[in-house]
Short mmCIF file of the C-alpha atoms (twelve columns), coordinates in Angstrom:
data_MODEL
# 
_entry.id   MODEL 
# 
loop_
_atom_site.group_PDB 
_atom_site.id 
_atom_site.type_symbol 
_atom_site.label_atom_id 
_atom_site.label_alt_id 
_atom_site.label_comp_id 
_atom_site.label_asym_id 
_atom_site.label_seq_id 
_atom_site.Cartn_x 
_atom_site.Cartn_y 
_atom_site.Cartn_z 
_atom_site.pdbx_PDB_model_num 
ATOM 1  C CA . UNK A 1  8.761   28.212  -15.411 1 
ATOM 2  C CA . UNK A 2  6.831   27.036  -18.483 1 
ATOM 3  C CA . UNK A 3  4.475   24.238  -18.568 1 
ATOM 4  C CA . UNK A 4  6.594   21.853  -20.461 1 
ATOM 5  C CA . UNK A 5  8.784   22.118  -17.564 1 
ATOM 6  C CA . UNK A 6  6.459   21.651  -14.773 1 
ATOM 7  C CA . UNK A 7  5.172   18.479  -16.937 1 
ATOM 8  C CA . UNK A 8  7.547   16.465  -18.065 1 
ATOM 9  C CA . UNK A 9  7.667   12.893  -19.141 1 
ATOM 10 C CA . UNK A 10 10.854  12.099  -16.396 1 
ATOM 11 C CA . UNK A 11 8.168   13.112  -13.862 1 
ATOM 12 C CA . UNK A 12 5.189   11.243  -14.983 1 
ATOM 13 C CA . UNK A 13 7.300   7.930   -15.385 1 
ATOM 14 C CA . UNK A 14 8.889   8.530   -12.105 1 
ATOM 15 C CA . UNK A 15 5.458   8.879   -10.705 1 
ATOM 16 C CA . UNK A 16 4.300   5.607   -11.894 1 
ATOM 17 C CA . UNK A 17 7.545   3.453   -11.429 1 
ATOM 18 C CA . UNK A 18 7.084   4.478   -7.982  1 
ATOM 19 C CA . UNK A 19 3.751   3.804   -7.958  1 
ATOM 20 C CA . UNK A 20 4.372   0.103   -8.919  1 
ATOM 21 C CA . UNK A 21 7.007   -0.185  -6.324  1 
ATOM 22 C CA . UNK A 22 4.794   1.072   -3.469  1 
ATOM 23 C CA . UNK A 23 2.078   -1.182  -4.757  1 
ATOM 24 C CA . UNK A 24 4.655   -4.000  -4.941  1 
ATOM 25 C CA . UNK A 25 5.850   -3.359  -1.414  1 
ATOM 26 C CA . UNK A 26 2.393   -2.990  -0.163  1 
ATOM 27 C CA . UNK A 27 1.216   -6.220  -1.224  1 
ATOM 28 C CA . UNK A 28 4.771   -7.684  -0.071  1 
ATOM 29 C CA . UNK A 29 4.147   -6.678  3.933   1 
ATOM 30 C CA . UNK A 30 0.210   -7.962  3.626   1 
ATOM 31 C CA . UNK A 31 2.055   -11.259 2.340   1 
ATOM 32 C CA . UNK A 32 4.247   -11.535 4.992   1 
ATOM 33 C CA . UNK A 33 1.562   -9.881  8.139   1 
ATOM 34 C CA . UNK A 34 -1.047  -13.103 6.262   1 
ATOM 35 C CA . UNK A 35 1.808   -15.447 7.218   1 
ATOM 36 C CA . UNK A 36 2.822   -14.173 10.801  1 
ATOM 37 C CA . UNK A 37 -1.186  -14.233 11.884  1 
ATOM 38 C CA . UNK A 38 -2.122  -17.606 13.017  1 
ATOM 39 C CA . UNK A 39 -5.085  -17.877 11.484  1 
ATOM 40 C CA . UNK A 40 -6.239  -16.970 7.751   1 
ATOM 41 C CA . UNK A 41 -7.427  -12.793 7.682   1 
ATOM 42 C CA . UNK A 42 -9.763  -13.373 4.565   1 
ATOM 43 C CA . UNK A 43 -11.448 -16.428 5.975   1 
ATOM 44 C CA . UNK A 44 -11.834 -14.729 9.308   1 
ATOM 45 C CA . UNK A 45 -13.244 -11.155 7.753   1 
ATOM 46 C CA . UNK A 46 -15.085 -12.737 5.102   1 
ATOM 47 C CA . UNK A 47 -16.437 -15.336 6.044   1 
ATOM 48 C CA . UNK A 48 -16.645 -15.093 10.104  1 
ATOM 49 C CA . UNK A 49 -17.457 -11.279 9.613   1 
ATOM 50 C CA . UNK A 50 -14.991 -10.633 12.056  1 
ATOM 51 C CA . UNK A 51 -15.063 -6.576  12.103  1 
ATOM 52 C CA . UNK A 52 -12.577 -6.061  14.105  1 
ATOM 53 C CA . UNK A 53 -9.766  -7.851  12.237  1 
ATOM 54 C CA . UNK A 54 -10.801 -6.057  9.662   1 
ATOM 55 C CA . UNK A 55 -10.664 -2.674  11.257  1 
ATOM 56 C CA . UNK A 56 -7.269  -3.876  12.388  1 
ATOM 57 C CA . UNK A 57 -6.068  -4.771  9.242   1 
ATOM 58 C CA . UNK A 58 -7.592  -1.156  7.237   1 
ATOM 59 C CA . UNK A 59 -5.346  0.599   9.786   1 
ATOM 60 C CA . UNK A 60 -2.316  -1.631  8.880   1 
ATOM 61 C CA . UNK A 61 -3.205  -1.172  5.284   1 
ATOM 62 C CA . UNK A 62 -3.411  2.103   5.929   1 
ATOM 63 C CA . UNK A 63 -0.271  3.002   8.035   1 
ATOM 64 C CA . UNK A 64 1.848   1.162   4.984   1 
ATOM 65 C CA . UNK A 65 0.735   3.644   2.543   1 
ATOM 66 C CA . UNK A 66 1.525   6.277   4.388   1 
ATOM 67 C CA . UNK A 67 5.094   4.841   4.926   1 
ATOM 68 C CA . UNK A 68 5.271   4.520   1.316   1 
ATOM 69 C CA . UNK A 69 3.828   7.558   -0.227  1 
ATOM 70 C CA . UNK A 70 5.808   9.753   2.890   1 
ATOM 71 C CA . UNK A 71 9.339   7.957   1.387   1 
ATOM 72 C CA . UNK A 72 8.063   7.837   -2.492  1 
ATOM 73 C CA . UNK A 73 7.278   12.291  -1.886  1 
ATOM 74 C CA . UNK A 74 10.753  12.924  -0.237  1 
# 
């Protein structure tokens, strides 16, 4: 296998189309988890320095990605 094979444009367009789309659908669910939440998640970590909503959240933001990335690799 030669190098022109292992790196190919197809691959490095895929790569970042599906980048886009897991960045898309990442900022999609925090969208729609801001609008389930009864109260405002910036306001409270931000401005009420409220630690564990934002500990919370990380893991959420966290557990997406890995949704994403484990459906973008297969």
């Amino acid at each position: 296998m030669s190098l022109n094979e292992l790196i190919s444009i197809k691959y490095i367009i895929a790569s970042v189309v599906y980048s886009f789309i897991g960045i898309l659908v990442l900022i999609v669910s925090f969208w729609i988890i801001e609008k389930i939440t009864p109260e405002n998640l910036w306001k409270e970590i931000l401005d009420k320095q409220n630690k564990a909503l934002a500990i919370v959240f990380a893991a959420f933001i966290i557990a997406i990605a890995i949704i994403i990335s484990s459906a973008i690799h297969s």
